[in-house]
C-alpha positions, 0 to 999 in steps of 0.5 A: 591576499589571505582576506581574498581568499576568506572572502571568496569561502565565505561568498561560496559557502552558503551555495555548497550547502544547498542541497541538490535534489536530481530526482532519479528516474530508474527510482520505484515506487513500492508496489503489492503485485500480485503473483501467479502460482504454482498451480496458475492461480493468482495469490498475494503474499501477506508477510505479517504474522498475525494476517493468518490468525486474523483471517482464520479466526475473525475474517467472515468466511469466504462463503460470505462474499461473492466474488463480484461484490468483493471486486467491486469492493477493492476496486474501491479500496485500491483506489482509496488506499493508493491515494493514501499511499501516494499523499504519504497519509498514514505512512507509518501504516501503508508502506507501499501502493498496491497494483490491481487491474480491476479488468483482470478476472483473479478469482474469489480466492484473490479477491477475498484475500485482498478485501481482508487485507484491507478489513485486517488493517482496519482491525489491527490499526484502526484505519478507516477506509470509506469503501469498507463495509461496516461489518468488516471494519471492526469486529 
């Protein structure tokens, strides 16, 4: 009886330890959405520190930029960044996918600050992002 019982374990044991992978439907994907503010315009929050230094000492000025070239531009590099965000290709630099709707006018403020994301992640990092202009890509 005592070998029946061992040998029961022992035929059991292999299937307890495989795991089982129920994937979880309310589970969400981390995502950059942008926000309104106070004063009703569209803003997106930077939590690196050194986002403002870069963008007040090595970002081209706004001035630069009109707001249908930058548009055209992150329409681009929001597809090219969520591709990598969804592959899990560079995972240690792009932690979450960013949710932009190229339909919705969020003013020049929003977009030069958006595109700078982008040219800040290549300055810091060195990721090169193909819909990036070369002069923004590393200064």
């Amino acid at each position: 009886m005592k070998n029946l019982i061992v040998i029961l374990i022992l035929a059991f044991l292999p299937f307890s330890c495989f795991s089982q992978n129920t994937p979880e439907k309310d589970e969400e994907k981390s995502e950059m959405k942008p926000s309104k503010n106070d004063d009703g315009e569209w803003d997106l929050t930077v939590i690196d520190t050194q986002f403002d230094y870069f963008l007040n000492a090595v970002a081209k000025p706004m001035s630069q930029y009109s707001e249908s070239y930058l548009k055209t531009k992150n329409t681009f590099l929001v597809t090219e960044w969520n591709s990598y965000y969804n592959s899990g290709k560079y995972r240690n630099i792009i932690e979450s996918g960013i949710d932009y709707n190229p339909r919705e006018n969020y003013g020049i403020k929003f977009e030069y600050k958006l595109y700078q994301v982008f040219a800040y992640v290549s300055w810091k990092y060195g990721l090169k992002m193909n819909g990036l202009s070369a002069s923004d890509a590393m200064r």
